[in-house]
N, C-alpha and C positions, 0 to 999 in steps of 0.2 A: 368357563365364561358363559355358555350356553345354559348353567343350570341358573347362573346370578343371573341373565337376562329374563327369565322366568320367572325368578323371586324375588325380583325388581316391578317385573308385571305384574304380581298378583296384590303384590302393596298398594301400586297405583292405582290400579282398580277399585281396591279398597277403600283409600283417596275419595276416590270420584265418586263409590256408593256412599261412602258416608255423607259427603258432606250435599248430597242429591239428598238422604232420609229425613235431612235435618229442616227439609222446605215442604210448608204444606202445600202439596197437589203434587210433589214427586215423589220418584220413588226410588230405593235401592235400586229396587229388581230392572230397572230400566236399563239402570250403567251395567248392571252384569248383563243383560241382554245386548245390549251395543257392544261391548267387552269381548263378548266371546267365550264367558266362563259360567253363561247360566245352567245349562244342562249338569255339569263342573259343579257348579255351588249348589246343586239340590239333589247331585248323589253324595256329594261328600255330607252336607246335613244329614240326610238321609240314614246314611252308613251307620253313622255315632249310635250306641246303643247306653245304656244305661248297664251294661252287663261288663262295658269293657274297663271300667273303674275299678273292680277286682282285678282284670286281667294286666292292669296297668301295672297293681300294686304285686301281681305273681310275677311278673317279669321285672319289677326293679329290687324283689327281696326273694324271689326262690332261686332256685339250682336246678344247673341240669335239664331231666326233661319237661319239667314242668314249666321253668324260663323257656325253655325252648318252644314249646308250646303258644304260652301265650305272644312269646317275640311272631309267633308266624301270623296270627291272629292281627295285630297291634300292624303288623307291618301292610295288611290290604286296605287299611284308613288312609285315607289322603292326608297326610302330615304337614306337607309341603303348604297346600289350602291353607290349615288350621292356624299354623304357624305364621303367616307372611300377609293372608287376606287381614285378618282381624286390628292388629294393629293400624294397616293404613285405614281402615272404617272409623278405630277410633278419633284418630290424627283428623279425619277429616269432617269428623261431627265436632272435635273442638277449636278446628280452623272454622270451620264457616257460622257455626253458634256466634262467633266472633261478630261477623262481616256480614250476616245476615241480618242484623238487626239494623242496619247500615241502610243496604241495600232495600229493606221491605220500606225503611220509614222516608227516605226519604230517593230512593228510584225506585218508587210501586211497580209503577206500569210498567218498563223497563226491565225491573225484574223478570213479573209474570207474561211477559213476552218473550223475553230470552227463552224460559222454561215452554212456554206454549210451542216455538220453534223445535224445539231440540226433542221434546212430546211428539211432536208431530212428525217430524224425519224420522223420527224413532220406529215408531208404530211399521216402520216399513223393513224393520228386522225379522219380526215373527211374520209377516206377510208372504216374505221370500221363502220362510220356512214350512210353509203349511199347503197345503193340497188344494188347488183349487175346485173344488167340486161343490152342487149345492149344499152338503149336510153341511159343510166347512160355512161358506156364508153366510146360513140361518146362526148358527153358533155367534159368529162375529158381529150379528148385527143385534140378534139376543143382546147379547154380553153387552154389546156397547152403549142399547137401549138402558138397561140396569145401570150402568157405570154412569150414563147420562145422568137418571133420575137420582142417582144417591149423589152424583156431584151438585147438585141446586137445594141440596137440603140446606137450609139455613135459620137461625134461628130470629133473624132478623128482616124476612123476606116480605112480615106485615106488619111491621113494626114502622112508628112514626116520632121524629124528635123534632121536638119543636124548640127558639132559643126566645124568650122571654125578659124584655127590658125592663128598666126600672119604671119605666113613663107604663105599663104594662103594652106594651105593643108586642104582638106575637108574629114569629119568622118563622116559616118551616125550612130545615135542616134535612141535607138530603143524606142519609145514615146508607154506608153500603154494606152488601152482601155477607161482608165480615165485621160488619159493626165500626165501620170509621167514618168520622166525619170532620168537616173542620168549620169554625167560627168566624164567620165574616164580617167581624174586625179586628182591628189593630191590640196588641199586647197591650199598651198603654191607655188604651180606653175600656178597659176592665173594670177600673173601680168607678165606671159609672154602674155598676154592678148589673147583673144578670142573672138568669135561673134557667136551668135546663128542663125540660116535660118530654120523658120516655113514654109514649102511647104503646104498650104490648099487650094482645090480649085481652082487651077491655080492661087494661090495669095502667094507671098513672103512677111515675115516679119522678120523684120534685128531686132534683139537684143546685144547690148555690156554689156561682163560679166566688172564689176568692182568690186574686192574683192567677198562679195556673195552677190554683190546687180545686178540688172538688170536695164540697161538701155535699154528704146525701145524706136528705132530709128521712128517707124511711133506713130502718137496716135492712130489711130482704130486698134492696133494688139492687139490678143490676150493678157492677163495679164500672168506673166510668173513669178513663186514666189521661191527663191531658199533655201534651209535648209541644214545643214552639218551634215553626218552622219560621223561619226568615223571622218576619213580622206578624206572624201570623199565629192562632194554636189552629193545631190540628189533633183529633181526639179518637179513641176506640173504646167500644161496650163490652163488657166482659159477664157472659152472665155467672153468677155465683155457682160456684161446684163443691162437690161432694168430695175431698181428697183425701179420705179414709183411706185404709190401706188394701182393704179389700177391692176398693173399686181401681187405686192407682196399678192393681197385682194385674185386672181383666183389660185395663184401658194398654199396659204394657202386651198382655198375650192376644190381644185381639190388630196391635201395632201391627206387631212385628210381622203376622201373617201380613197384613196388605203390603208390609216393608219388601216382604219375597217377593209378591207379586207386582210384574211391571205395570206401574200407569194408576197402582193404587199405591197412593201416600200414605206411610204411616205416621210420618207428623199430622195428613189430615185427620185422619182417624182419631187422634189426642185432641187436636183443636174440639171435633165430634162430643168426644168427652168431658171436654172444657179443663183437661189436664197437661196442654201443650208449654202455656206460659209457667204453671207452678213445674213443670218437670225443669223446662227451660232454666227456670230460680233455680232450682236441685241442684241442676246439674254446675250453675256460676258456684252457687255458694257451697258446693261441694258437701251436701244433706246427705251423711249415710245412710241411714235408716230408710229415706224413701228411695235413694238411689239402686239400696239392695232389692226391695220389694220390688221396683221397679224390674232390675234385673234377673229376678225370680221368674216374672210373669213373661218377658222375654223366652228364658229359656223351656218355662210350660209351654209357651205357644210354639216354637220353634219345632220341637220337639211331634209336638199332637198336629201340626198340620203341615207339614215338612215332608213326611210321609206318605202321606193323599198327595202329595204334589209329584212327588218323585211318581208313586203309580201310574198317574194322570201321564208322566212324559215317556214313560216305558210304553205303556200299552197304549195310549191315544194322542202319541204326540202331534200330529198337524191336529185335532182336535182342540189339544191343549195349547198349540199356537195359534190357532184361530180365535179361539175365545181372549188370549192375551191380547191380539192385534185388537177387538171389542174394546175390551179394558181399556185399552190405551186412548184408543179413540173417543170413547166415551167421556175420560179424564178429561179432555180437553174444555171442556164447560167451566172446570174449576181454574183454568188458569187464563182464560179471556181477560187480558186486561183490564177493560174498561167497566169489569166487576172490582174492583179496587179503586182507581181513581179515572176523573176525564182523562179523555184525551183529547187535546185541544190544537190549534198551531204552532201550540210554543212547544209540545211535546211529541208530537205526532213521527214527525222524522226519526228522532234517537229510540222509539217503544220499535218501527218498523226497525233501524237497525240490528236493534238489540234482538230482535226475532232471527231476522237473518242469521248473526251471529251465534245462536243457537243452531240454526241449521247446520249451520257451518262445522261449526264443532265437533257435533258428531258424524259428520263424514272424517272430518280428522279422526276421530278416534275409533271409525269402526274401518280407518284404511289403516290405520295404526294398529290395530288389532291384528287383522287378517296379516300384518308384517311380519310381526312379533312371533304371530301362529305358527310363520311358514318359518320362521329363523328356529323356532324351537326344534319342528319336524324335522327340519336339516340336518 
């Protein structure tokens, strides 16, 4: 009973990182930090070698002392991990893939407050774990300073839309942090027709609305995708990307590291890339080809900086907690709501709940953890 309670946990955790990976501005490595299996999940990465895929194949086809051999070898890997985590990660990148697109389009703020709370309680995992002393501070506040400044990169931070009537009168469009905006009128007064003007760069791009489709009048402009909320559209920029396969291989190995690390998103990092939405397509319409690249570049990254990490926690671990608790806190720029949409009276209460609610959560799961911990140890 005691070994299913264990292999029951490491699925749910699994659960919970995956379907954390699949949001830009979180992260796996947060739920295995609240979890209790982070140290856990970066020796067992760690461990895996590329040597042991021989020794796989010597102990399921030789004899004797050679089986023997490699059986003793095979048996210091953490099986248990490999076997029970991975699954629940996938389970929960294709549950919330689902309900994420739910949730971002139409409870923005709500969302990215839930996630800011839960960020935020969070960051006080690695806190308790790390040494209070000055090197540790400077480290935390470094880190966090970095984390701050990459979370406000944006490609639309000077950028200006404007909506343009028939009568030619011009509106300015307030376009946010990640490219959304919405049109202030009604679905049915569309065909008095309109045209969209992207100011980026010292560079114009003319868009005609038709219905809720978008025509763009250049091909190199930005992609421009529109949705109807109530009565209303509401729309986001997408700048054109490069999703060759070279670049889909590094946009995967450069992921997955931030996926490790707590408080860096590795869906941010694709958004970064401008490969979040076409993987997001991949992975619906189930693309092998890009699917496999994609999980190439995964397992190069996994592999090449997995290793540095594990060092990092052997020999500097309050170092290496400190600079995560940064991480963590820095994150938190990316997930401020009111970088997505207003927050007004009609929303303000359920964005503050939904924060709580996050708070909340993870003292559930990091009292559920330490439960779990103590049930196994018994």
């Amino acid at each position: 009973m005691k070994k299913l309670h264990k292999k029951l946990g490491l699925f749910l955790r699994g659960i919970a990182m995956g379907a954390a990976d699949i949001i830009p501005g979180v992260s796996g490595g947060t739920m295995a930090l609240i979890t209790g299996i982070y140290d856990r999940l970066i020796d067992g990465l760690g461990n895996l070698k590329l040597q042991h895929i021989p020794l796989l194949y010597q102990y399921v086809f030789s004899k004797g002392e050679k089986k023997q051999q490699a059986k003793n070898e095979i048996q210091k890997l953490d099986w248990e991990l490999y076997f029970f985590l991975p699954p629940g990660i996938l389970l929960g990148i294709v549950l919330m893939s689902f309900l994420i697109q739910v949730l971002l389009q139409d409870y923005t703020a709500q969302t990215y407050a839930f996630f800011f709370g839960l960020i935020l309680i969070s960051a006080t995992v690695p806190w308790k774990l790390m040494n209070h002393r000055i090197l540790e501070y400077t480290i935390l506040l470094l880190f966090a300073g970095i984390m701050f400044f990459i979370s406000g990169i944006s490609p639309w931070k000077d950028a200006h839309l404007y909506r343009q009537d028939a009568n030619k009168k011009m509106h300015t469009l307030n376009l946010s942090r990640e490219g959304k905006f919405s049109l202030p009128f009604k679905v049915q007064n569309l065909q008095e027709g309109a045209t969209l003007i992207l100011v980026m760069s010292n560079h114009k791009y003319y868009y005609k609305i038709d219905g809720k489709k978008i025509i763009t009048m250049n091909p190199n402009s930005p992609e421009v995708f529109l949705r109807q909320k109530g009565n209303k559209l509401t729309g986001v920029i997408a700048l054109k990307s490069n999703h060759s396969y070279p670049v889909i291989f590094l946009s995967a190995a450069v992921a997955i590291c931030a996926m490790i690390l707590p408080g860096i998103s590795g869906a941010y990092i694709l958004v970064l890339f401008g490969q979040y939405a076409f993987i997001f397509q991949a992975l619906h319409s189930f693309h092998i080809p890009v699917l496999m690249v994609f999980l190439l570049g995964v397992i190069a990254g996994l592999f090449s900086f997995v290793r540095l990490l594990k060092l990092l926690l052997h020999r500097y671990h309050s170092l290496t907690m400190a600079a995560l608790t940064g991480i963590m806190m820095g994150s938190l720029r990316k997930l401020w709501p009111t970088n997505y949409e207003v927050i007004d009276a009609q929303n303000i209460y359920s964005v503050i709940a939904a924060g709580i609610l996050g708070i909340v959560l993870v003292l559930i799961l990091e009292y559920g953890s330490q439960y779990f911990q103590k049930r196994e140890l018994n």
